[in-house]
C-alpha positions in Angstrom: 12.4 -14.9 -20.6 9.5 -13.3 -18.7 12.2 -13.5 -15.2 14.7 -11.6 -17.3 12.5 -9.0 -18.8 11.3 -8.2 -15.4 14.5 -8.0 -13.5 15.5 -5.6 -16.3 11.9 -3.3 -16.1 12.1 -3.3 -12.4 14.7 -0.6 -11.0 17.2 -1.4 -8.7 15.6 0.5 -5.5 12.8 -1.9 -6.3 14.3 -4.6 -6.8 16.4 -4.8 -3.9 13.2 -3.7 -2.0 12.6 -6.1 0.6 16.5 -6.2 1.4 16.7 -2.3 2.0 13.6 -3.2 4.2 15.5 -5.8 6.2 19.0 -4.0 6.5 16.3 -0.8 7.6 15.0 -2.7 10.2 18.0 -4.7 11.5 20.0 -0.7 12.0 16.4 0.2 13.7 17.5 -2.5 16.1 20.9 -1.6 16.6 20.3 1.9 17.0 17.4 1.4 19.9 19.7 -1.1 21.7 23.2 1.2 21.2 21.6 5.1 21.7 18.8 4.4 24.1 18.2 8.0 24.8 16.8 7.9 21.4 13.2 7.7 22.3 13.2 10.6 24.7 14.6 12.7 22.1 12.1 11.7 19.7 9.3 12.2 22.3 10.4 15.7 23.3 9.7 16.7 19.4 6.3 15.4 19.1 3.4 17.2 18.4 -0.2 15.5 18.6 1.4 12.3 19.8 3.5 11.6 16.3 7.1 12.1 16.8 8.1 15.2 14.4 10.9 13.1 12.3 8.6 10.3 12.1 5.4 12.4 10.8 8.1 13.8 8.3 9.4 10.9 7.0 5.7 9.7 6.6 4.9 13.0 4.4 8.0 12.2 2.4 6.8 8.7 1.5 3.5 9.9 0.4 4.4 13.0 -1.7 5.9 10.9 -4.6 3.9 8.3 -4.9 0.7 11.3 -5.7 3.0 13.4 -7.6 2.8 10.8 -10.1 -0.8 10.1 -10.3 -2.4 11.6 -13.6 -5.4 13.1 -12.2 -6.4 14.1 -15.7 -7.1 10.4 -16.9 -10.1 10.2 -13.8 -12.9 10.5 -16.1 -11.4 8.0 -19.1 -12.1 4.4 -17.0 -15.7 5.1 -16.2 -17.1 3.7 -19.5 -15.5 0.3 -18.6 -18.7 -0.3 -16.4 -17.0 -3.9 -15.5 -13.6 -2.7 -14.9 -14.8 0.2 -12.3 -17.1 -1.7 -10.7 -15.5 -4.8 -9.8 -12.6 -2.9 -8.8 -14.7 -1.1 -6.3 -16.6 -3.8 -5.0 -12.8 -5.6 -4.9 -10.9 -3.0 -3.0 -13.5 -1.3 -0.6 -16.1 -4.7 -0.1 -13.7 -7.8 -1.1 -10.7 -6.4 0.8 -11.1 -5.2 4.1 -13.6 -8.2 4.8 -11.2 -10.6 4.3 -8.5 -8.8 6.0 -10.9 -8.7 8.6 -11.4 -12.3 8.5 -7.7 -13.5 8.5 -7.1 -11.1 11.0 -9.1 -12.7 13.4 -8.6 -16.0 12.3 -4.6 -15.6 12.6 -4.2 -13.6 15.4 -7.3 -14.2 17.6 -5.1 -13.6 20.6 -2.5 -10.4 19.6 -5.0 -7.6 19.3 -2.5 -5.0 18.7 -1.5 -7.2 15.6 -4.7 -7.6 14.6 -5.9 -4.4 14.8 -2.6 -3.3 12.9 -3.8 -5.9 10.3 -7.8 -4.3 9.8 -6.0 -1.1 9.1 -3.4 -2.3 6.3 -6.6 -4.0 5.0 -8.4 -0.6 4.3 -5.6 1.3 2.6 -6.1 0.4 -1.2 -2.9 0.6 -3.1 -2.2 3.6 -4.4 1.9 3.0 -4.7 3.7 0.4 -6.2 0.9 -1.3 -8.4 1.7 0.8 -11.3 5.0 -0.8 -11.4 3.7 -4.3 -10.6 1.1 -3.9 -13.4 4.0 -2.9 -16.0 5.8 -5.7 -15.6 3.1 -7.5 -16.0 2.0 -6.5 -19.3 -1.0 -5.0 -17.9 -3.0 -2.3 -19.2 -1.4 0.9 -17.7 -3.7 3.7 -18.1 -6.3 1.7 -17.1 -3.9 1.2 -13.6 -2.8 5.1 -13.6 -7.4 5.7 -13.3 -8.0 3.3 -10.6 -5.4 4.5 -8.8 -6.2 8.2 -8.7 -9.8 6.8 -8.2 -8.1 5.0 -5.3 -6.1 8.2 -4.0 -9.5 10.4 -4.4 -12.2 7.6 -2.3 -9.7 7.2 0.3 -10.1 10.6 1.8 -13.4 10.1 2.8 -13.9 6.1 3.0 -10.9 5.1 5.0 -12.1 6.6 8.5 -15.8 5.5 7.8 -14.1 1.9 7.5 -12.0 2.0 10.2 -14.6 2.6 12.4 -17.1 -0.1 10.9 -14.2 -3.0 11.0 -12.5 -2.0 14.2 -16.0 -0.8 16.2 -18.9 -2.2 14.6 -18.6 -5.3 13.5 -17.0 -6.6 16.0 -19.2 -5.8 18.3 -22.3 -7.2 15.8 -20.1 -10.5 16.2 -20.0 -10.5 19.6 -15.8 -10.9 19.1 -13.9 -9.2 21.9 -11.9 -6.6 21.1 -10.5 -6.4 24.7 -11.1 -2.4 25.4 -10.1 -1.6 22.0 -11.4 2.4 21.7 -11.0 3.4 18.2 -11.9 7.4 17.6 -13.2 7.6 14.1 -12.3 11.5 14.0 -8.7 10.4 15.2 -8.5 8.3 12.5 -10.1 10.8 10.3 -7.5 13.3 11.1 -4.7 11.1 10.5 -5.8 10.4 7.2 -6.5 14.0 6.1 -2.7 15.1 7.0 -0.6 12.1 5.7 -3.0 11.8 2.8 -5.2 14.7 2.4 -1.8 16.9 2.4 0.7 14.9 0.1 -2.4 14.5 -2.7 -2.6 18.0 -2.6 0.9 18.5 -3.2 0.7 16.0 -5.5 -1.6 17.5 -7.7 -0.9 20.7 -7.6 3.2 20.0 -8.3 1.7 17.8 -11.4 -0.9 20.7 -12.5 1.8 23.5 -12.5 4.8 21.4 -13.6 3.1 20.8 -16.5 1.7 23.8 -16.8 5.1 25.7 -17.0 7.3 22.8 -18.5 4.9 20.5 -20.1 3.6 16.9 -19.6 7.1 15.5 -21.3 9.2 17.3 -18.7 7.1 16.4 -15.8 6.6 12.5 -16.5 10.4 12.2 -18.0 12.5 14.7 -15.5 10.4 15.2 -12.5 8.8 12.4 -11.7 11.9 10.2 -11.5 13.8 12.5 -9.8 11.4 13.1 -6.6 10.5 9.1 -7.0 13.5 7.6 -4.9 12.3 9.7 -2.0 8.8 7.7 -1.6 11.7 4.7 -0.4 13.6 6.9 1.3 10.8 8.1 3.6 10.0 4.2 4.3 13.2 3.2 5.1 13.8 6.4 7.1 10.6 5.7 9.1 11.0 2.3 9.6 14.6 2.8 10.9 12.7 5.1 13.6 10.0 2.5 14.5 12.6 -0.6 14.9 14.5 1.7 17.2 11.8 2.2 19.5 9.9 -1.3 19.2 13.7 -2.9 19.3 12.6 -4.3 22.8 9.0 -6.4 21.8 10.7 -7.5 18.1 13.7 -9.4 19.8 11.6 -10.5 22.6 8.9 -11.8 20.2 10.4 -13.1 16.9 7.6 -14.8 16.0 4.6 -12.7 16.6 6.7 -11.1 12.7 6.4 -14.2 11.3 2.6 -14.4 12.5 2.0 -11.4 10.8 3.5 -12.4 7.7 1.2 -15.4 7.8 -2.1 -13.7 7.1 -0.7 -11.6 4.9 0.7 -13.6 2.1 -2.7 -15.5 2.2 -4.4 -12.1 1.8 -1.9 -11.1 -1.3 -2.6 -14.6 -3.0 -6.0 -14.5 -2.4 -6.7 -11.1 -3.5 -4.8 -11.3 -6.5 -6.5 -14.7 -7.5 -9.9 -13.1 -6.8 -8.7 -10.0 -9.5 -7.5 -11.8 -11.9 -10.5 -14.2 -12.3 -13.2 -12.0 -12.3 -11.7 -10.2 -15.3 -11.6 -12.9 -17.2 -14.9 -14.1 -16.5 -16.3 -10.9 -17.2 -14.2 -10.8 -20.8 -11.8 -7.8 -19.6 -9.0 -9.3 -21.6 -5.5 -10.3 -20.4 -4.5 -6.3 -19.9 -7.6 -5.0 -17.7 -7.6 -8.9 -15.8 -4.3 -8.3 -14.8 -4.4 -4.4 -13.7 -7.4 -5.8 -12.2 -6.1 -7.9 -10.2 -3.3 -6.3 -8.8 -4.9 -3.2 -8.1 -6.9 -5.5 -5.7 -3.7 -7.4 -3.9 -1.7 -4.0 -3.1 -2.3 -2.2 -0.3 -1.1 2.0 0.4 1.7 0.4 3.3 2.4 3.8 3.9 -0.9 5.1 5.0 -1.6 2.5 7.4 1.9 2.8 9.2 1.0 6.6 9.3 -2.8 6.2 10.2 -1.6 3.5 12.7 1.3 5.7 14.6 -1.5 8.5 14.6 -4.1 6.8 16.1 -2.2 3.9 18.5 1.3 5.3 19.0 4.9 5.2 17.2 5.6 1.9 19.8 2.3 0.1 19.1 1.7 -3.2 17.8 -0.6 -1.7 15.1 2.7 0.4 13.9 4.5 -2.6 13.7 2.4 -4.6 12.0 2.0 -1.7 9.4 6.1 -2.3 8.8 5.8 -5.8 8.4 3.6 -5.4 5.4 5.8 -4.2 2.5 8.5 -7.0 3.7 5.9 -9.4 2.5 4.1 -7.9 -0.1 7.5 -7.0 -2.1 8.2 -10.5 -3.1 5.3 -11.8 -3.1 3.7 -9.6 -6.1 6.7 -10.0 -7.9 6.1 -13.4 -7.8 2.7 -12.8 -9.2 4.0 -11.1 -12.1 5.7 -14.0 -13.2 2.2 -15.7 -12.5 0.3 -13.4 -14.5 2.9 -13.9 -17.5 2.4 -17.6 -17.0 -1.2 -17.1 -16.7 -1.5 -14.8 -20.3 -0.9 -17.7 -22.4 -2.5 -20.5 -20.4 -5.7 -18.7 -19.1 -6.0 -16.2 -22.0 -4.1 -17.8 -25.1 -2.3 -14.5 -25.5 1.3 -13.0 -25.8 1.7 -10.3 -23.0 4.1 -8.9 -24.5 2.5 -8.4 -28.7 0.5 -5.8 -27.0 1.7 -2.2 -25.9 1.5 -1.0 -22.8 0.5 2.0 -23.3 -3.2 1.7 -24.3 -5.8 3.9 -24.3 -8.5 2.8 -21.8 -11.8 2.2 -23.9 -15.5 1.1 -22.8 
């Protein structure tokens, strides 16, 4: 059974993801209401605003997650035409318009949220896809490209995007973004240390671990072994931000579940988007699926750093940041059982006759 297979593929951290998430939150809580001299210890060990453990724990989640990315493979997906294009098109037009859209449209009246919202909308997954395209039969290498293309264009897009969605637009629209002042070199800087520093780690650990121990050692000893940590870093991060936004979660419960809201729609509708232009532009069940998954995820752990850079560890934009990989957990797991659903039905194939491990071809 395509549940079965999946809840054997998918590790047990992963698995479990959205309840480590939870529990992570719910001792956030407890420690801001039991040690309240918390947050002036963490503000006395700040440096440029971001709270020393916090900016730490940030790093940490990054490193992993582009330790793993073969950087080597760049080059192979640019003869698929289609597949490189409408994945561009998907993750840097597609995405953060509609994000745009439901932010507004959900939360026309909790800026903070919103705002939080725009931002998750701009960082393109770079993370956990790979694993949701596995289980999904998709076409892995094909994944592995678009997300080092991913990891590579978010360096310079993000802060150009940030400051078109969160300062221009708007303000073509005539929407009021009540004194909203968004510094595109703030953001700018906050992406080039909690991105621009962990990708080059992450290349240079993959460049001389294979070097000295060879791909084999790297991909089978290595990578699993600093893997964990990516979750670590969350959890540890998120534990911090709970403790200091303890106060505005209890006193708003739902203002979470309105910023669940937009994002499951955004997940489903991304994801829906992906997987049927693949198959109308004949990628196959494989590319459709990497496709469209590569389009639904979004780098969670950018946009809580880029957010608690730019707004504050206690902002509304931080929080919402957190909120996001409670939602998007189950919901792409969901999806893969979707997609397996959707390989015989839409594309009159067995997902799992084909290795995954295929060689990505024009």
């Amino acid at each position: 059974m395509p549940q079965q297979l999946a809840g054997r593929r998918l590790s047990a951290l992963d698995r479990w993801l959205p309840v480590w998430i939870g529990t992570a939150m719910l001792a956030g809580l407890a420690l801001g209401r039991f040690v309240p001299s918390l947050a002036d210890g963490l503000a006395r060990l700040e440096v440029g605003g971001i709270s020393l453990p916090i900016g730490l724990g940030l790093l940490v989640m990054m490193y992993p997650v582009l330790a793993k990315v073969r950087y080597d493979r760049l080059a192979a997906v640019t003869g698929d035409r289609r597949l490189l294009v409408s994945s561009l098109v998907l993750n840097w037009l597609v995405g953060p318009a509609l994000m745009f859209a439901l932010a507004w449209v959900f939360l026309p009246d909790l800026p903070e949220y919103r705002t939080g919202l725009i931002v998750v909308g701009l960082a393109r997954c770079i993370a956990m896809v790979v694993i949701w395209n596995d289980l999904a039969c998709g076409d892995r290498e094909a994944a592995t490209v678009l997300v080092a293309i991913n990891s590579v264009f978010q360096v310079v897009a993000f802060s150009l995007l940030g400051w078109f969605y969160l300062t221009v637009l708007p303000g073509w629209l005539g929407l009021d973004t009540q004194g909203l002042d968004v510094s595109v070199g703030q953001i700018a800087l906050n992406v080039l240390v909690f991105l621009g520093v962990p990708l080059v780690a992450g290349f240079a650990s993959r460049r001389i671990g294979e070097r000295t121990r060879g791909r084999e050692w790297y991909e089978s000893s290595f990578v699993p072994r600093i893997g964990p940590w990516a979750l670590y870093g969350l959890l540890f991060t998120i534990v911090l931000l709970f403790a200091l936004q303890g106060d505005a979660v209890t006193r708003n419960p739902l203002d979470v579940a309105r910023i669940a809201l937009p994002l499951l729609v955004y997940f489903a509708v991304m994801w829906g988007v992906g997987l049927a232009t693949g198959r109308t532009l004949g990628l196959g069940y494989a590319r459709s699926t990497t496709l469209a998954f590569t389009a639904a995820g979004n780098n969670f752990e950018l946009a809580i750093a880029v957010a608690i850079g730019t707004f504050g560890v206690t902002s509304g934009q931080a929080l919402a940041g957190v909120v996001g990989p409670l939602v998007e957990v189950p919901v792409l797991v969901g999806l893969v059982h979707v997609s397996l659903w959707a390989a015989r039905r839409w594309f009159a194939t067995d997902p799992h006759a084909a290795p995954l491990d295929q060689e990505v071809r024009p």
